[in-house]
N, C-alpha and C positions, 0 to 999 in steps of 0.2 A: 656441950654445944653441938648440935648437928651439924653431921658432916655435909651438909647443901648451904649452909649458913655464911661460911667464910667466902664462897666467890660472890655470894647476894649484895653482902655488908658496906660493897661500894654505893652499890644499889641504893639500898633502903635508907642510907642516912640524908639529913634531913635536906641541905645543900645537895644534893647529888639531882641533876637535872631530871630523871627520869623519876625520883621521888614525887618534885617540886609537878612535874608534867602530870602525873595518878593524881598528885590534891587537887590541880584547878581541874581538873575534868570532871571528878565526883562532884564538887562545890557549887560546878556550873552544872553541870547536867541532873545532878539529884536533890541538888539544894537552890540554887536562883532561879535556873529557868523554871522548875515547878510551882516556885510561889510568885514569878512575874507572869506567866504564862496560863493557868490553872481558868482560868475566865476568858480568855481571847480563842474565839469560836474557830478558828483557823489556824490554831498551834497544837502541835503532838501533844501537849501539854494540857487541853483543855482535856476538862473534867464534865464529859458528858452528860450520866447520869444525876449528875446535882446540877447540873445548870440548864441545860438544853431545854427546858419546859418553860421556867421563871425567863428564861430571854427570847422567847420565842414568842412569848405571853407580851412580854414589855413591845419588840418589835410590832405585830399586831396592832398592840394599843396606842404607839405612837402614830403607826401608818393611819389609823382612824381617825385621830383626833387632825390629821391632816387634810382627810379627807372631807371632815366634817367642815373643818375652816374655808376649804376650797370651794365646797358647796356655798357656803355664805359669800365665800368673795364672788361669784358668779353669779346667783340669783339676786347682789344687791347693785353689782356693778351695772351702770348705764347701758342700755342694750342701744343705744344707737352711738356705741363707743367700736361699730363694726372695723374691721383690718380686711381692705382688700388686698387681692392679691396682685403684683406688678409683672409686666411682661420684663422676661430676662430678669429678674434678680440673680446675686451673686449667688444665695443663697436658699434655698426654698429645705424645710422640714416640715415632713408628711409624717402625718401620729395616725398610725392603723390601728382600731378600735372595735372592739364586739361588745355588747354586751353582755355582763356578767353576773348571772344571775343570785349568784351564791357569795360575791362582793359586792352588791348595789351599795352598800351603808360605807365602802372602801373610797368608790368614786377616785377609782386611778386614776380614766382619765382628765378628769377638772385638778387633781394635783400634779397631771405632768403640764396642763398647759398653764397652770397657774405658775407653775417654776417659768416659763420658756418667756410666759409675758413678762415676768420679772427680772430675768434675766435681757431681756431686750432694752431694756433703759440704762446697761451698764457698758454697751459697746461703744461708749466715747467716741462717737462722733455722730453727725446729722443723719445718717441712712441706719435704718435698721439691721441689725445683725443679721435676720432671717426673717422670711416669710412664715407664714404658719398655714398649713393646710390639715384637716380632719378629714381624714377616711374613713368611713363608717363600713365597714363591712356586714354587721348585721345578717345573721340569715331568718328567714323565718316572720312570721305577723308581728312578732313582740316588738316594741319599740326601743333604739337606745335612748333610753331620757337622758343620759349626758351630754352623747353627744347633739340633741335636739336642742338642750340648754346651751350650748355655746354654738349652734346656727345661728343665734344673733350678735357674736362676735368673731367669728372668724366664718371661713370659706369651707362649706363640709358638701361633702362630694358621696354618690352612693353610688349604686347598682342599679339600673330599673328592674324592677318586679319579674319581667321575663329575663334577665341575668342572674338574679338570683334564684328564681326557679329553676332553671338549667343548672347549678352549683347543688342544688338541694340532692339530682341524681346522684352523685358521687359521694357516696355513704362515709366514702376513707376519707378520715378527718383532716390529714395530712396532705392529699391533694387540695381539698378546697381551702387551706390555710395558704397553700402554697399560690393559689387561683386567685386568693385575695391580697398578696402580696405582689403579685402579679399586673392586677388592678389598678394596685393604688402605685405603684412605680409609673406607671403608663400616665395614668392621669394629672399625675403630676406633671410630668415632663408634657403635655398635652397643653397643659392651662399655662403653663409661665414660661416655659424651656427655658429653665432654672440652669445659670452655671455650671452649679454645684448641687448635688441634694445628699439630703441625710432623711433617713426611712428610720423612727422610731414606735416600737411598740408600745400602747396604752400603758405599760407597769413600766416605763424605762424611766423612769427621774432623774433629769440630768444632774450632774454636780456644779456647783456654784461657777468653776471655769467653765463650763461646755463652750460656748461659744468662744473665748480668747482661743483655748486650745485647737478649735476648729479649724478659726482660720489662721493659726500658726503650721497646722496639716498641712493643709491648701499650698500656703505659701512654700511647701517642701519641694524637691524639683521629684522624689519619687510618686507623689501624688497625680505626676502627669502621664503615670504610665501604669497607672495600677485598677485594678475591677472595683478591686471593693477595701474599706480600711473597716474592720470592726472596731466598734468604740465600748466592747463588752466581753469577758472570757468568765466564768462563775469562779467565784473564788476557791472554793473548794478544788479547782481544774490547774490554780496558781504555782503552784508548788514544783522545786527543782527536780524532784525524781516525777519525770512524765516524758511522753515519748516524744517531746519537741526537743533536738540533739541541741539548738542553741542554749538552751535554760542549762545544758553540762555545762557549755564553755561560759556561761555567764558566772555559773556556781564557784566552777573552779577560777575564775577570775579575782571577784572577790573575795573566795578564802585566801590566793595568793597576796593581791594587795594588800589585806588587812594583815598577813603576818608578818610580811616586809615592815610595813610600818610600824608594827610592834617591837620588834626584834631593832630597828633601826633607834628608838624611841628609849628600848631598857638603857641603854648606859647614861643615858643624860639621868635617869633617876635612881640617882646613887645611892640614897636611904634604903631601896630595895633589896634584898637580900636573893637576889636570885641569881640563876645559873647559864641564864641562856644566851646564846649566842648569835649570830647572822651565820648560822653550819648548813649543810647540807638537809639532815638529819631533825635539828632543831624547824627549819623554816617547812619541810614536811610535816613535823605534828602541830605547829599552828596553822596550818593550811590547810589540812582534815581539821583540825578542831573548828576553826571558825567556821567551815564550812557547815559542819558536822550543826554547829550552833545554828546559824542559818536556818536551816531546814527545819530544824526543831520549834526556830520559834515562830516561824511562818514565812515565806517569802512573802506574800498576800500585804502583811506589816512593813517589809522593806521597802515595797515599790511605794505606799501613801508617802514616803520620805520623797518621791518625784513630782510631789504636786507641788511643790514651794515654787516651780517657774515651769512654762509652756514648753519653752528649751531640753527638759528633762523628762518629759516622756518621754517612753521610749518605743522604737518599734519596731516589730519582728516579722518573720513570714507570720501569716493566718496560720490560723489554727481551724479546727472542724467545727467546732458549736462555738456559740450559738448567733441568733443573730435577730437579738431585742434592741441594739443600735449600730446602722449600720452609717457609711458615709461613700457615695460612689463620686468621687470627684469627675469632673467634664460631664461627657453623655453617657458614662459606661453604665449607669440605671438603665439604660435599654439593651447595653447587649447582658446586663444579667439578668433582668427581663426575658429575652430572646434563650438564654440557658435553660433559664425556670420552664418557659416553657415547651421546651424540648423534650422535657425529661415526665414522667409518670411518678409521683409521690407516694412514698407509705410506708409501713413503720420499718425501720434499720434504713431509710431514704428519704427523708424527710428534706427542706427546702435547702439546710443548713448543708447539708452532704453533698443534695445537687448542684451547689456550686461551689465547693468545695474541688471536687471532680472535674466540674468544667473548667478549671482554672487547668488543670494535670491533663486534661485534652487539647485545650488550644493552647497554651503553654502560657498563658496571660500569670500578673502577679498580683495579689493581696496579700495584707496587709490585718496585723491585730497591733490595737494600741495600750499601752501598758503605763500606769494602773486604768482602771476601768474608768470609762466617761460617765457613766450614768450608774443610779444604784438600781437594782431588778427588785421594785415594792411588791410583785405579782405574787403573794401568799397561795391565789385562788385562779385557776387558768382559766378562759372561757372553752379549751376545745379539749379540753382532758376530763377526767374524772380527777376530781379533789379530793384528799384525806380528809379526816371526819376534822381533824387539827392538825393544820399545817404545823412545819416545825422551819426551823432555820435550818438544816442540815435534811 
C-alpha cells in the first residue's frame, strides 16, 4: 500500500463527505449540465460549431414568416381603421424606423406594430394602453414603403426635405442616428405631451407583457425620479461575471440561499445516504457549487423564471448598452433629449454612452429592467454594414 494512501482513505471512501462532494460536481458539471445545456445559445455549454448555423437559420426563417404575416395583416386591414393620436395620454410609444434595405422581405417594422396593436386590446379596460406614434427617419430619396403602408393607420411624423438634408452633411453615422432619436423624442412630446413615453426601435418586438409590466414600472415610486428605465440589455451581456458589482451580490445571494435550503432539506430525506450537514465548511461548497452551476448554465435562463408575475422583474442601476427600448417616465424624454444634444456622437460614443455619462454628470438615476421587455428581431441594421449571414451570437 503506499505510504500517501493511509491519511487519504478517510477521504476517498464512499460516505466520506468530500468523496460524496467530487461525485455531484463531476455528474453535474460534466455529465447533466452538458446534455441539458449543449443547445441553449446562452450557456457555457452550448456547442457552437454544431448548432450556431442550423439556429440562426431557424431564427431568420421564423422572423420571415412573421414578417410576411404582418405584411398581409396590414395591406388587408381597413385603412380607415386610422388611431389618432390624443392630447396628454398616459402613455404615448414612438417606433423610430429607417428603412432597410437589405431586410425589406423582414418588414420589422409592420411586426413590431402588429405585436403593439395586438397587444392593445389586452389592457382590460376602456382606454387604451398607449398611443402609437411612427417616426420615420428615413434619409435620402428612397421611400420607407413600411412605414408609408401604415400612414393609413397610425400617425407617422417625418423630417421636412431641408432637415434631412442638413443630417445628410454629417457623414458619422452615429451622429445622425443620434440626431434622429433626437427628433423623434421631441416630436413626440410635441404632439401629445404624453405622461409617460416609451421610444422603441423598428426591430424591438415587444413580449406578450410589455404593456402590464409597463405600467406596473410606472406605478413604482423609483420611476418618479429616474431619466430613463431601459426595457432591453443583449443577452449575451446577462451573465454574473460582468462589471455590474450587483450581479456579484445577486450571484452570491442565490448560491447562499439555494444551499441553506438544501442542507436544511437533507435530513427530512432519510433514504439518502449522504454526509452533509448545515457546517460551516459543508454550506461553502454548496454555495460555490450552485453558484458555480448558475453561471454555467446561463443566468439569461434564470431571469425568464421572472416573467410568471409583473411583481418579479427586477431592477437595477442602468447599464451602458443598449438602447432599442427605452421608457423615460414624466418629461425626463426632454432633458435626455437636451443631453443627446449636448454631446457630439461617434464611434466608442455613440447615443447609448452619451447618456450613460450624463446621468454620472448631473448625478440623475437610470434604470435597466430584468428580464428583457422586448426580443431584438434586428438580423440586419439600417445604419451599419451587415454580414454577408447574420448569426445569432
Amino acid at each position: 500500500m503506499p505510504r500517501w494512501f493511509p491519511p487519504l482513505a478517510p477521504y476517498v471512501r464512499r460516505s466520506s463527505p468530500v468523496c460524496q462532494a467530487l461525485l455531484l460536481s463531476t455528474f453535474t458539471f460534466c455529465v447533466l449540465l452538458p446534455l441539458c445545456c449543449h443547445r441553449l445559445v446562452y450557456s457555457y455549454y452550448y456547442i457552437k460549431p454544431l448548432f450556431l448555423d442550423s439556429m440562426s437559420d431557424a431564427a431568420l426563417g421564423r422572423s420571415l414568416r412573421r414578417g410576411q404575416d404582418a405584411l398581409h395583416f396590414w395591406t388587408t386591414k381597413e385603412n380607415g381603421d386610422f388611431e389618432e393620436l390624443a392630447e396628454h395620454p398616459e402613455l404615448l410609444v414612438t417606433v423610430v424606423t429607417s428603412r432597410r434595405g437589405e431586410a425589406r422581405e423582414f418588414h420589422y417594422l409592420l411586426q413590431v406594430l402588429k405585436r403593439l396593436s395586438e397587444l392593445q386590446s389586452g389592457c382590460g379596460d376602456a382606454r387604451r394602453c398607449a398611443h402609437l406614434l411612427v417616426c420615420d427617419v428615413q434619409h435620402g430619396n428612397q421611400e420607407n414603403e413600411d412605414a408609408a403602408l401604415l400612414q393609413n393607420h397610425f400617425q407617422v411624423v417625418r423630417r421636412t426635405s431641408r432637415e434631412r438634408d442638413a443630417d445628410l452633411e454629417f457623414v458619422n453615422t452615429f451622429e445622425r442616428e443620434k440626431r434622429d432619436y433626437v427628433f423623434c423624442l421631441r416630436k413626440g412630446r410635441e404632439l401629445t405631451r404624453a405622461k409617460h413615453t416609451v421610444v422603441l426601435e423598428d426591430d424591438a418586438l415587444p413580449k406578450r407583457d410589455f404593456f402590464h409590466v409597463v405600467r406596473h414600472l410606472l406605478s413604482r415610486t423609483f420611476a418618479r425620479d429616474t431619466l430613463y428605465v431601459k426595457l432591453y440589455h443583449p443577452e449575451r451581456l446577462q451573465r454574473y461575471v460582468n462589471p455590474e458589482p450587483y450581479r456579484l451580490l445577486e450571484w452570491a445571494g442565490l448560491g447562499s440561499v439555494l444551499a441553506t435550503a438544501l442542507l436544511l432539506a437533507l435530513p427530512l430525506c432519510g433514504r439518502l445516504n449522504v454526509s452533509f450537514s448545515l457546517s460551516r465548511a459543508h454550506l461553502l461548497f454548496f454555495t460555490l457549487y450552485f453558484m458555480a452551476a448558475a453561471e454555467l448554465f446561463g443566468r439569461h435562463y434564470l431571469l425568464e423564471l421572472r416573467r410568471a408575475s409583473p411583481q418579479l422583474y427586477a431592477v437595477s442601476p442602468a447599464t451602458e448598452c443598449c438602447t432599442p427600448a427605452m421608457l423615460f417616465p414624466g418629461n425626463s424624454s426632454q432633458r435626455a433629449a437636451d443631453a443627446l444634444d449636448a454631446a457630439f456622437c461617434a464611434s466608442g460614443n455613440a447615443k447609448d454612452l452619451v447618456l450613460y455619462r450624463a446621468l454620472r454628470a448631473t448625478g440623475e438615476r437610470a434604470h435597466s429592467l430584468e428580464p428583457n421587455l422586448i426580443t431584438h428581431i434586428g438580423a440586419f441594421s439600417s445604419v451599419r454594414q451587415n454580414p454577408a449571414r447574420p448569426r445569432l451570437l
